[in-house]
C-alpha positions in Angstrom: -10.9 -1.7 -1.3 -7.5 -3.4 -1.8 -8.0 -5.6 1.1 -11.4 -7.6 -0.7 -8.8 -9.7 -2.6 -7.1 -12.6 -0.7 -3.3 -13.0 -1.0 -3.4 -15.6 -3.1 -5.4 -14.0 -5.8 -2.8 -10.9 -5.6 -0.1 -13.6 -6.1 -1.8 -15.0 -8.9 -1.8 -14.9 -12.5 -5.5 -13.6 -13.0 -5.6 -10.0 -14.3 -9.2 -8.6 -13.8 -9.4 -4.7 -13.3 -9.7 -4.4 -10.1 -7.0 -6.8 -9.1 -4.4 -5.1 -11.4 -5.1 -2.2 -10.0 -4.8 -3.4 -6.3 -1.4 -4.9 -7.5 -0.3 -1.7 -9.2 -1.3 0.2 -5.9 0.9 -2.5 -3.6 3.6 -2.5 -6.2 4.0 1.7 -5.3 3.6 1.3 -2.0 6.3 -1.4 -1.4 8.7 0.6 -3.5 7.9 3.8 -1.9 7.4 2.6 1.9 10.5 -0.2 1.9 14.1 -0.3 0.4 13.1 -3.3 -1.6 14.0 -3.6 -5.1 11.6 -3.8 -8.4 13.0 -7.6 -8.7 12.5 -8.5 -4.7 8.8 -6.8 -5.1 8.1 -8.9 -7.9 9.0 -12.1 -6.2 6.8 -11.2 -3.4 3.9 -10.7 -5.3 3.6 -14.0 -7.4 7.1 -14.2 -9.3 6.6 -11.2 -11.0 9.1 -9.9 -13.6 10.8 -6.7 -12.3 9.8 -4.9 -15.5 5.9 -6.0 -14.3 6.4 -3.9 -11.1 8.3 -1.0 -12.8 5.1 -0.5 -14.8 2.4 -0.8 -12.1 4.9 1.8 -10.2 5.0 4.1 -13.0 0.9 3.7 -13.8 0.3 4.7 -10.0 2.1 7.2 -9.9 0.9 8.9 -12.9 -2.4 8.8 -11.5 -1.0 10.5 -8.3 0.9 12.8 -10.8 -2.7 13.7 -13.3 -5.2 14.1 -10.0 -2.4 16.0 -8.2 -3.3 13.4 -4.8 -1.5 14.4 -2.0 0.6 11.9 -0.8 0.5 10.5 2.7 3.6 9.2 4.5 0.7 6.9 6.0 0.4 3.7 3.7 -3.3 2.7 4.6 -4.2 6.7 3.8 -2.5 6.3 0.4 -3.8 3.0 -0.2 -7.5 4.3 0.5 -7.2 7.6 -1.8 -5.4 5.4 -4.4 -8.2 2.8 -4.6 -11.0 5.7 -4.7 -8.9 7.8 -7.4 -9.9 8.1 -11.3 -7.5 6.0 -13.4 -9.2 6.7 -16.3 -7.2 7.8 -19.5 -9.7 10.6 -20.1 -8.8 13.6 -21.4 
């Protein structure tokens, strides 16, 4: 899952599906397992703009919010359920 892409291509500017989507995931779990803020996230993860991170926050979580996933106070466990969850739009 999330931990198939090397650091440097989560850093990096290439937006493929399945790299957004492990960004979005380690975008919610920094701001939901750490005190770090949007802007201090975004740094991190290849000089993102805060705004950037505030979005893949806010996609996660909807997904979390539409399949009702439980979340785990475990960050692996919520990584794993994440990365195997729905994100379609479907209605």
């Amino acid at each position: 899952y999330i931990t198939q892409f090397p650091a440097v291509h989560i850093r990096g500017q290439r937006r493929l599906g399945n790299l957004v989507r492990a960004r979005q995931i380690l975008f919610w779990l920094a701001k939901n397992n750490t005190e770090a803020s949007f802007v201090q996230i975004g740094r991190l993860v290849g000089g993102r703009d805060h705004t950037t991170v505030m979005h893949g926050v806010r996609r996660v979580q909807a997904v979390i919010d539409r399949l009702n996933i439980e979340v785990s106070d475990c960050p692996v466990t919520m990584a794993e359920r994440l990365w195997r969850a729905e994100w379609s739009r479907g209605k």
